[in-house]
C-alpha positions in Angstrom: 0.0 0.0 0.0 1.6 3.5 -0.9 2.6 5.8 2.2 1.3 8.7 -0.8 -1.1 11.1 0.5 -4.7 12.0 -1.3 -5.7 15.7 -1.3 -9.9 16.5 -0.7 -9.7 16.1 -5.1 -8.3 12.5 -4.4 -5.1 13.8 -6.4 -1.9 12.3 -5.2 0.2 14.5 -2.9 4.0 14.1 -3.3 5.9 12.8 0.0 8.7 11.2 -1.9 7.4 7.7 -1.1 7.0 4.3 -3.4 8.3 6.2 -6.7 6.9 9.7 -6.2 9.1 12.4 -6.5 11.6 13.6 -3.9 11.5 17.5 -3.8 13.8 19.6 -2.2 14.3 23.2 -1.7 16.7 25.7 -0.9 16.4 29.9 -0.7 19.1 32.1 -2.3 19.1 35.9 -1.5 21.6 38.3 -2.0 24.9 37.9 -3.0 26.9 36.1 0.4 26.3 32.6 -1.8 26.5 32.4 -5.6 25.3 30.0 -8.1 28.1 27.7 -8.0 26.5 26.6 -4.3 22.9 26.1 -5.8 24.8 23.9 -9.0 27.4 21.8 -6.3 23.9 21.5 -4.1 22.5 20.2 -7.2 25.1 17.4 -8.2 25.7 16.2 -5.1 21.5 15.5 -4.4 22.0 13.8 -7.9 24.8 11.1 -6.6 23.4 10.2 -3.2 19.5 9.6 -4.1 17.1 7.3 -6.3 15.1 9.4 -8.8 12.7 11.2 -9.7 13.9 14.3 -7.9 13.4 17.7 -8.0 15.5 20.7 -6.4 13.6 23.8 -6.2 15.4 26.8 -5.5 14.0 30.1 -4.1 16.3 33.1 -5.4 16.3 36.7 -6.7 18.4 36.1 -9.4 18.7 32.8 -11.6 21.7 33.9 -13.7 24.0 30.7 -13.6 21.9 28.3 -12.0 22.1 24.7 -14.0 19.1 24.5 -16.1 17.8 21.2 -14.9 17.5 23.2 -11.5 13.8 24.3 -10.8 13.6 28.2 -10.3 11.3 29.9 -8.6 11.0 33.7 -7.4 11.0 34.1 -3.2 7.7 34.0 -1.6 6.1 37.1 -0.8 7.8 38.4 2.7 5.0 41.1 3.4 7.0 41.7 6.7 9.7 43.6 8.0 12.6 41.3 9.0 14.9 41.7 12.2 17.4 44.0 12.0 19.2 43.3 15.6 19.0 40.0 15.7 21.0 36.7 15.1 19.4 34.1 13.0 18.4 33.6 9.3 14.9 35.2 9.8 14.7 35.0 5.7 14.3 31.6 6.0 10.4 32.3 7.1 9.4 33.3 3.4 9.4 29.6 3.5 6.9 28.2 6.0 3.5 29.3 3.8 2.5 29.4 0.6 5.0 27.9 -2.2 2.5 28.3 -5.2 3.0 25.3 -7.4 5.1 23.3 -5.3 2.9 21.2 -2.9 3.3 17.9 -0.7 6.4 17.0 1.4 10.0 18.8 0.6 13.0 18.4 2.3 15.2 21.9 2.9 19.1 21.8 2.7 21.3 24.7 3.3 23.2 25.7 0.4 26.5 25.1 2.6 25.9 21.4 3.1 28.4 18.4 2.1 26.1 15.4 1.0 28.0 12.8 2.3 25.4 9.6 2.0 21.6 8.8 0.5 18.8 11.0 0.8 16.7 8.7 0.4 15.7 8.0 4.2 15.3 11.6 4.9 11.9 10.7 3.2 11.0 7.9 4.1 11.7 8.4 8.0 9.2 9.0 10.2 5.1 10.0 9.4 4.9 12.3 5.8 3.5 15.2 7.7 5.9 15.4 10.6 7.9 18.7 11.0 12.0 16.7 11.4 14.7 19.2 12.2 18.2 18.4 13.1 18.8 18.5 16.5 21.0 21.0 17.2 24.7 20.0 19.2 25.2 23.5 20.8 22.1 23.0 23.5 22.0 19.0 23.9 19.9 19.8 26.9 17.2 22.4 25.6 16.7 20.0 22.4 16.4 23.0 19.7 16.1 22.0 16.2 18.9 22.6 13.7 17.2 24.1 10.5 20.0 23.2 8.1 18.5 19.9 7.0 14.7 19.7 7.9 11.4 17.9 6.5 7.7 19.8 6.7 4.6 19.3 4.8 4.3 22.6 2.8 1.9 24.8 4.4 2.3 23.6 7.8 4.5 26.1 9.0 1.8 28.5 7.9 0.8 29.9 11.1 4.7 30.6 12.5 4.4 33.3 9.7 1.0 34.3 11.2 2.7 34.9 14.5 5.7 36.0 13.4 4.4 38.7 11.1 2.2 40.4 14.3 5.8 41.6 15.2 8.5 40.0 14.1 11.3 42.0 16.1 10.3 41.0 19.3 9.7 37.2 17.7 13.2 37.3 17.2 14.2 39.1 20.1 12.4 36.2 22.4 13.7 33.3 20.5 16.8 34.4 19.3 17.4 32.7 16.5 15.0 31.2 13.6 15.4 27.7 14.6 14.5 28.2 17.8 11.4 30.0 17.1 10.8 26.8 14.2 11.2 24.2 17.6 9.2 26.0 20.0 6.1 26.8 17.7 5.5 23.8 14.8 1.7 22.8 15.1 2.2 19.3 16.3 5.7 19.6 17.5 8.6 18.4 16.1 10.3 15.5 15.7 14.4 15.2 14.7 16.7 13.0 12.1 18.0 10.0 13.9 21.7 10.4 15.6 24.5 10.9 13.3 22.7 11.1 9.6 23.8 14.5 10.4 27.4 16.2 11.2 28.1 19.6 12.7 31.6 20.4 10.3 33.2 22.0 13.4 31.8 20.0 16.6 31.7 16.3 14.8 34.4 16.6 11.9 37.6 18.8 12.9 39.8 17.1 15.2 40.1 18.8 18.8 43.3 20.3 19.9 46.3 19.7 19.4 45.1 16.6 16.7 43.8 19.7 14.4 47.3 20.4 13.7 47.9 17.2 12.5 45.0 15.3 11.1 42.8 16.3 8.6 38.6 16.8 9.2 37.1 13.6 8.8 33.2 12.3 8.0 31.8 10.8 11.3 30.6 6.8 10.2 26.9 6.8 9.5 27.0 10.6 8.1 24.3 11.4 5.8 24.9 15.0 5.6 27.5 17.8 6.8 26.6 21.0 7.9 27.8 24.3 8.2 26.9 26.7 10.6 28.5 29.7 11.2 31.4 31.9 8.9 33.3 28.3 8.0 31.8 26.9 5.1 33.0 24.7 2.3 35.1 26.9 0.4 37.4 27.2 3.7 37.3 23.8 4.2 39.0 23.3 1.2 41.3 26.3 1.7 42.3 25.0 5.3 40.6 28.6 6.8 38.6 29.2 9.7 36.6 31.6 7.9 36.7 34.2 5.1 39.1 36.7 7.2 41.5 33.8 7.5 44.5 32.6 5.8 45.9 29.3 5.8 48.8 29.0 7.6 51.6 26.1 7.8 51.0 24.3 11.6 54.0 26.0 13.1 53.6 29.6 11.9 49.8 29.6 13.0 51.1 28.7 16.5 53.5 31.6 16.4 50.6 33.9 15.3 49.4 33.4 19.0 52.0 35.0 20.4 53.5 37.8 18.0 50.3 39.5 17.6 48.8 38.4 14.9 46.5 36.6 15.9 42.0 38.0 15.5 41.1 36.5 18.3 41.5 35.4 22.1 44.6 32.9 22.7 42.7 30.1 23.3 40.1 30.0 20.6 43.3 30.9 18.3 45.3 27.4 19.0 41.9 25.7 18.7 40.6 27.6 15.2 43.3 25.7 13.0 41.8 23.6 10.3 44.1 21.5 7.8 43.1 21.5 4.2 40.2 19.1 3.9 40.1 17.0 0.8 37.2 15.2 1.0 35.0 18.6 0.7 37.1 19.3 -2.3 36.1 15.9 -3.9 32.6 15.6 -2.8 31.4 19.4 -3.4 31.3 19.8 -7.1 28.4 20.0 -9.9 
């Protein structure tokens, strides 16, 4: 018996289930990530799941985005987003309305490092449960990670609803977007079974003093690495913490502690040293 949902019409509702198709989605804005994330996003979905697929991607602009890559124009944001406040509040224009594409999608982050099949991020759990990562910075307040998450579309409907009454102070309670996702899903949430998904920095770099002498490595069982914060796969590759980094050779970033060059405190400095990491370079590509 197909898992596939019926609408009221008795058409068949996509979830991704017995051979219908898999859609994902991802936003664009701005110019912080260009098309070369959307086309690597796209390539990567294309080697780690069974077909038929489809990758949606929100964006302002669709100039160099790979043709076979479903574009469509940002949902009406009829709100004025946070101005003081951490968090990717953008993100929102996705919990409502996303005209023509209906059913269950799965969101990725355009930073993420496919590292297995997609295939049970569809198939786990009920079609209409909200799934979030669980996020490995507050183990004990169990906030979602919003890097890699599931929803029916439409669900999330009435978090813009509540949102949009005032969305400062929304973000000035909560904090950050995922947080505000966790605490306010109709139904609750539910999150991806322990270790399909990797935190790059917490799971993946080595802890002092091994990070000046082994390279990042993919946690066994890893579905899917993500990216949060300024490091993101471009440094990875460079051996940087972030963009207003350079790579240095083990030694002379050691002496950077102590001759003044170093951006930040002493300890965080010794700790913030990442080798080159050439599995990023080999698995992020179109």
């Amino acid at each position: 018996m197909s898992d596939a949902r019926a609408d009221a019409t008795g058409n068949v509702v996509n979830d991704g289930r017995n051979g219908t198709v898999k859609q994902i989605i991802c936003i664009k804005w701005g110019a912080k990530f260009g098309p070369e994330f959307v086309n690597r996003l796209h390539g990567m979905i294309a080697r780690n799941i069974t077909p038929p697929f489809r990758l949606y991607c929100f964006t302002d602009s669709d100039e160099g985005l790979h043709p076979d890559i479903a574009v469509r124009p940002l949902p009406e944001f009829d709100y004025k987003a946070p101005e003081r406040t951490k968090g990717k509040w953008p993100k929102s224009r996705l919990w409502g309305d996303l005209g023509d594409v209906e059913g269950v999608v799965l969101f990725l982050d355009l930073d993420v490092i496919i590292t297995g099949n997609l295939d049970d991020f569809f198939s786990y759990g009920d079609p209409d449960d909200t799934i979030l990562g669980l996020n490995p910075n507050t183990p004990l307040e169990k906030m979602g990670q919003t890097s890699v998450y599931r929803m029916r579309v439409g669900k999330l409907k009435p978090l813009q609803d509540i949102f949009r009454a005032d969305p400062q102070a929304a973000a000035d309670k909560f904090k950050y977007e995922q947080r505000f996702v966790t605490r306010n899903a109709p139904g609750g949430v539910k999150f991806w079974p322990k270790g399909w998904l990797a935190h790059f920095r917490m799971h993946c770099v080595p802890n002092f003093p091994l990070n000046y002498f082994r390279e990042a490595r993919i946690p066994q069982g890893t579905k899917i690495v993500i990216f949060p914060g300024n490091l993101n796969p471009p440094d990875a590759i460079l051996g940087r913490w972030d963009e207003a980094d350079e790579h240095r050779a083990p030694l002379d970033h050691l002496r950077a502690a102590f001759d003044g060059r170093r951006r930040e405190s002493f300890g965080k400095h010794i700790r913030h040293y990442l080798r080159p990491v050439s599995w990023v370079e080999k698995l992020w590509r179109e």
